[in-house]
N, C-alpha and C positions, 0 to 999 in steps of 0.2 A: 248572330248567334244569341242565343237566348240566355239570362243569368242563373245561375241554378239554384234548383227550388228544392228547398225541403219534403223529405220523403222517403217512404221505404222502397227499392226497387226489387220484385221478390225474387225467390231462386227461379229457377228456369225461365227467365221474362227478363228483357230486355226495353229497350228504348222502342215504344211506337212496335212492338212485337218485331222487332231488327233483328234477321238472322244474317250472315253473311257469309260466304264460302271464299276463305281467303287460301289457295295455295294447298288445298283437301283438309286445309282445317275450316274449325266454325269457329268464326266471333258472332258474340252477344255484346250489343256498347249497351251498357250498364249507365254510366254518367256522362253528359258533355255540358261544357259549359267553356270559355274561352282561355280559363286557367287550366284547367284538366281535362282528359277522356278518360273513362276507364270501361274497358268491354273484359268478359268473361271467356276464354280460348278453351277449345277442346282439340288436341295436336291426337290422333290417331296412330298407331304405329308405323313407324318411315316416312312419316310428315316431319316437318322442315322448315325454317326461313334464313335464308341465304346469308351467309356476310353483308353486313351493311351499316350506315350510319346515320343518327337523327343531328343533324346539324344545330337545330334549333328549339331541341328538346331533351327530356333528360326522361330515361322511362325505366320503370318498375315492373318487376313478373313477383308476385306471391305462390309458389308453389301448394296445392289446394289434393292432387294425388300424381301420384308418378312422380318420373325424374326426368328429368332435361341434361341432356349435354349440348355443355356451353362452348363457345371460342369466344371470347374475352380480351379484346387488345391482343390479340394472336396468341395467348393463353388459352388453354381447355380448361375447363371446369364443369363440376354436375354439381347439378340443385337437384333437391328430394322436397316432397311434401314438409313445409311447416319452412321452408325456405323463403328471403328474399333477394332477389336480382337485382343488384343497383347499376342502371347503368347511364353513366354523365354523357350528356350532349357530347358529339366529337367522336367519342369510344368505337370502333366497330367492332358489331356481333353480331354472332348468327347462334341458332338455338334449332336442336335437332332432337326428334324422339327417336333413338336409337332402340327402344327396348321394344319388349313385345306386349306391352299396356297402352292402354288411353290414358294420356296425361292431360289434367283440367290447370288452368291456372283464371290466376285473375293479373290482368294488365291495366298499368295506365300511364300516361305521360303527362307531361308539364313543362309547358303551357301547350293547349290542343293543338298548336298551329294547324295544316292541311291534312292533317293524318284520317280523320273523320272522312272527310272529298276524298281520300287516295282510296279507303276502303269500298267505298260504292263505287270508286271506278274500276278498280280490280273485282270485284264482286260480279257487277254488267258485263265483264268480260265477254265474248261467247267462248273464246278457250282460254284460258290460264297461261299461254305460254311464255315460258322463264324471260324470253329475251325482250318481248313486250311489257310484260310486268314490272322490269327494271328500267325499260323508256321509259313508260308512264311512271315511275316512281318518281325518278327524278323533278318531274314537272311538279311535285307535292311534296317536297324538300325530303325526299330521303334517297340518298346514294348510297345502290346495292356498289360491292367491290367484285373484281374481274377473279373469277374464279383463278384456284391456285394453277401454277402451270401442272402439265402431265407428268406424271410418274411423282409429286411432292408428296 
């Protein structure tokens, strides 16, 4: 991985013109470098990412427009624009656009570990599907959790 270099990254533009379709959102990676990632999200109305947790990282959402609702260490919580989401290695969350807006944020984590490689491999997908997504997560240190039982 490469050390990171000084620079403006401009709006709409990304890393190498890097778009990715993660899950019916888009990430834009913004910065990589061995200590950090940080890509730009746009979560579409009824987009989603599941319960889950970064073992090995500790990650950040800057709410940029809209709002998110959170599950938080098995707490709910909503972030709005002008918001940040701290969330320590260990924690599981999941983060969900419930409203009927496009919500943009900016993400990033620390240190990059495999999250960078998990995105291009979810990305190459040829379908998205949930129970795949959560194999291959795993192999890139992030473990989604077993959805709630029925009727909770």
């Amino acid at each position: 991985m490469k050390p990171l270099t000084a620079g403006v990254t401009k709006a709409n533009e990304g890393i190498d013109a890097i778009s990715w379709n993660i899950l019916g959102q888009t990430y834009v990676p913004k910065t990589l470098s061995e200590d950090s990632f940080s890509w730009h999200a746009t979560f579409p109305p009824g987009t989603f990412v599941p319960p889950h947790i970064h073992p090995t990282q500790d990650e950040f959402i800057y709410l940029l427009e809209g709002r998110l609702d959170l599950v938080l260490d098995g707490q709910e919580s909503v972030a709005t624009a002008g918001d940040l989401v701290r969330l320590p290695r260990n924690v599981p969350h999941g983060l969900f656009n419930k409203s009927e807006a496009t919500v943009k944020c900016l993400f990033w984590v620390a240190p990059t570990g495999r999250l960078y490689d998990l995105f291009w491999a979810i990305h190459s997908m040829p379908q998205q599907n949930p129970a795949e997504v959560v194999a291959l997560s795993a192999k890139y240190e992030i473990d989604f959790l077993p959805p709630p039982p029925e009727g909770a």
